[in-house]
Each structure stands twice: as structure tokens, then as C-alpha cells.
C-alpha positions, 0 to 999 in steps of 0.5 A: 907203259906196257903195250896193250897190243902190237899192229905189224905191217906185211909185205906181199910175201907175208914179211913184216915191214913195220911195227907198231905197239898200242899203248892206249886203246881205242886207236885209230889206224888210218892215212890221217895224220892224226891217226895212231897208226899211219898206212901208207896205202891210197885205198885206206881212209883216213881213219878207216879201223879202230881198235877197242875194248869190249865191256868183258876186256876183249880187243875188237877190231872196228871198220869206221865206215871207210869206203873200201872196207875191212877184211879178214885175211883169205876171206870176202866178207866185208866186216863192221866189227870183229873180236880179235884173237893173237895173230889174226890178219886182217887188210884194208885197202891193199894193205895187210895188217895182223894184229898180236897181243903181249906174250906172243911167242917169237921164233929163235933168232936165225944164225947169221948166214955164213959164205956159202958156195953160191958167193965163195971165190974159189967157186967164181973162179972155177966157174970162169976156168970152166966157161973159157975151157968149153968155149976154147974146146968148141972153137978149136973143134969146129974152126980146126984152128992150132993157133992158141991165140985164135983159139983163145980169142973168142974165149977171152971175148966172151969172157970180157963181154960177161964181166960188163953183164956182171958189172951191170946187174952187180951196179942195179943191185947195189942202187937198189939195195946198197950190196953188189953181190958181185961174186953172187952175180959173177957165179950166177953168169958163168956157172950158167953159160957154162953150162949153156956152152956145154949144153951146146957142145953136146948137142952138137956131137950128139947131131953130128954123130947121129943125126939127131936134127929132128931134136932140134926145137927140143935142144932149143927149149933146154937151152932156153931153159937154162937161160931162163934159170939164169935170169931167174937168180940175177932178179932173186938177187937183185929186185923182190918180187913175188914168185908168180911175178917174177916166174912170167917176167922170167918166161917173157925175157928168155921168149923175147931174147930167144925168139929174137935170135931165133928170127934173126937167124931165120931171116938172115938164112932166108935168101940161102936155101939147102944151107948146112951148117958147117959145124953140123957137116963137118968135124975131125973124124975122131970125134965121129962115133959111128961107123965111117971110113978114113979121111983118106980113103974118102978121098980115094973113093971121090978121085976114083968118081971123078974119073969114072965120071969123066970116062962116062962123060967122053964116051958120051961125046964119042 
């Protein structure tokens, strides 16, 4: 028998959960096992919208007395009975429903989606190669180590420790939707903290070279940012949740996290005042961008302090 109409189920986003065709009329939609379409929805009653024939052969959504009532879609006002035309929407409790009519037009089916950059292995490894490269640059840089072993020690930690982060959102994905997207993932973290360790270095240099420490709680929101973006995709990929939802979950998580490292490096300061930091003091002069003297004649300049102090000195106590 040809479906007289069809009811589809939305998500939050508007996507379609399920489907069901009305092969006879009036129907029932409700929570009532004995309703024709069941909603899974506490707010709905057991049989709270009927689905008729007018007399002149029209369809006509009908409330059957519920107590939450019946609503077309962006509109307040409760109704008791409504024509229907293709595509309206209407909700009931918290669930949104639209109905269509036979002969609906679909869009064209999509193409099935190719591996695209975002998951390719060439791009995970780049992005790997990339993170231990910065790290290494900035360990030998500000530790003034040769060694390659110390040097790369870090690196290599660091790389260990994003590999468990991946594991861990690459695990919550597959139990939540069957597919680890584990590459998806893995770009996602090293591209990210990639960029985070370079955003690190520059400001660095840029504070060293030219003073620039008043910029500090600017360096801080970019980098917070970044990081923010980061945990944006790892929740794209891993849980669905509307933009607004997801965009203050996100704020949140980056605030906590960062605001935590934040207070700990405060009260782990606290006791030490007139502190500076060593990679903010020091750096090989090489890397030093404005007008300065060699190391060497620095030195000179210091041993030449030194014995005009102490020559000050004994003709005091003289």
C-alpha cells in the first residue's frame, strides 16, 4: 500500500533520526504502545497528535488534549488543529517532528567522502616530525645542551605522553560510535601542539629580543586559543553536541586547564620574588636581534668593574 504521508523524527541539529510512513489515516503519534507512531519523549502523551483527513481530502495535524501541547516549529503559539502542507515542522514535548507528503523531492545522494588531508598518514607523520623538531630546537636553544640524547630527550617524552592522549580520545570515540578515528585524532594532537610549541618559541624570541613582557597575557590567550581549537576537534570527532554547547564546554575546559597552570606557577613563584626567567634572561647571542656586544668583551667589561670596585673599595679603607 502507497504511504498516504511520511513523519520524520529530528535531531537537534535538524537531522533526521528516524522515519515512519503512514499507511492509513487518521494515526496516532504518541508514547502509548498503541499508538502508530511511538516518540520516545517523557514530555509527550500517550497519544498526544492525530493525523486526519479533512472532508476536502487535505491532511490535518490534530493535538488530542495532551498536556504540554502542540507547536509549529519557531512559533509560540499552542494549536489544537492545523493544515498541513509538505515540510512543515511541528514539536511536542521536546520532540521535533516534520511532516511530508508522497512525491517529496530529495536532494541527490552525496558521494561517499574520500580520505582527505585531515586523516591521511603522510600528514600524521609530518606532523609528528614537526612536533619533536620544535620541541628539540627549544630544548637545545634554552638548556644549551650538545648532547643529542639530552637533547632529544624531552622530545621523545613528550612525544610519548601525546600518543597515550591520542590512545585515550581515539578509545572514547570508538565506544561511542564504533570508529577510533585514530589518525583523525593523532593530527588533530600534534598538528596542534605543534603549533602550540611554535607559538611558544616565537614569543620567546620575540620577549628576549625586544622586550616585549608586557605582552604577556596577550602571548596567553593566543596560546589558550590555540589549545582551545585543539579540544574543539578531539570533541567534533568524538561526542555530537550542538555548536553552542560544545563552544562554552570548550571555553570552559581551555579556562580550567589554563587558569590552573596558571595558579600553580603563581604559587609555586610566590616565595621567590625578583624571579627571572632563565630562558627569558639568557639565550646564545646569536639569536639576540638588537644591538649588543660580544660575550667576550662583556666579560671584559665586567673584570674591569670588578677591579675598579675593589680599588674604590681599599682606598675606602684607607
Amino acid at each position: 500500500m502507497e504511504a498516504l504521508a511520511f513523519i520524520e523524527e529530528l535531531g537537534r541539529n535538524g537531522e533526521v533520526i528516524r522515519r515512519h510512513a503512514l499507511n492509513q489515516l487518521p494515526a496516532c503519534i504518541g508514547r502509548g504502545y498503541d499508538a502508530d507512531v511511538l516518540v520516545d519523549d517523557p514530555y509527550v502523551a500517550a497519544r498526544h497528535l492525530e493525523i486526519r483527513l479533512t472532508a476536502d481530502g487535505e491532511l490535518e495535524a490534530v493535538d488530542i488534549g495532551s498536556l504540554n501541547g502542540t507547536f509549529r516549529f519557531g512559533d509560540k503559539t499552542r494549536l489544537s488543529a492545523s493544515r498541513i502542507h509538505s515540510d512543515d515542522m511541528f514539536r511536542i514535548g521536546q520532540t521535533q517532528l516534520r511532516i511530508r507528503l508522497p512525491g517529496q523531492t530529495i536532494p541527490a545522494e552525496l558521494p561517499l567522502p574520500q580520505r582527505t588531508w585531515d586523516r591521511h598518514p603522510l600528514v600524521f607523520a609530518g606532523s609528528v616530525v614537526l612536533l619533536i623538531c620544535f620541541t628539540a630546537w627549544d630544548q637545545c636553544v634554552n638548556t644549551f645542551k650538545t648532547d643529542i640524547s639530552d637533547i632529544f630527550a624531552l622530545p621523545i617524552t613528550f612525544f610519548s605522553v601525546l600518543l597515550i592522549w591520542v590512545a585515550v580520545w581515539s578509545l572514547v570515540c570508538r565506544m561511542l560510535h564504533g570508529k577510533a578515528n585514530f589518525l583523525a585524532h593523532g593530527i588533530v594532537a600534534f598538528a596542534g601542539f605543534s603549533v602550540l610549541a611554535f607559538v611558544g618559541i616565537l614569543t620567546d624570541y620575540l620577549n628576549f629580543a625586544f622586550d616585549l613582557h608586557g605582552f604577556d597575557l596577550a602571548w596567553k590567550i593566543c596560546l589558550a586559543a590555540i589549545f582551545a581549537a585543539i579540544l574543539h576537534r578531539h570533541l567534533r570527532l568524538t561526542v555530537r553536541l550542538s555548536r553552542h554547547v560544545l563552544f562554552v564546554l570548550v571555553i570552559s575546559l581551555a579556562a580550567v586547564i589554563f587558569g590552573g597552570i596558571g595558579g600553580l606557577n603563581s604559587v609555586s613563584n610566590a616565595n621567590k620574588p625578583g624571579l627571572q626567567s632563565f630562558n627569558g634572561a639568557i639565550k646564545p647571542s646569536a639569536f639576540l636581534f638588537v644591538k649588543g656586544i660580544h660575550s667576550d668583551q662583556f666579560v671584559g667589561l665586567a673584570e674591569q668593574l670588578k677591579e675598579n670596585a675593589d680599588k674604590d673599595a681599599g682606598a675606602m679603607t684607607h
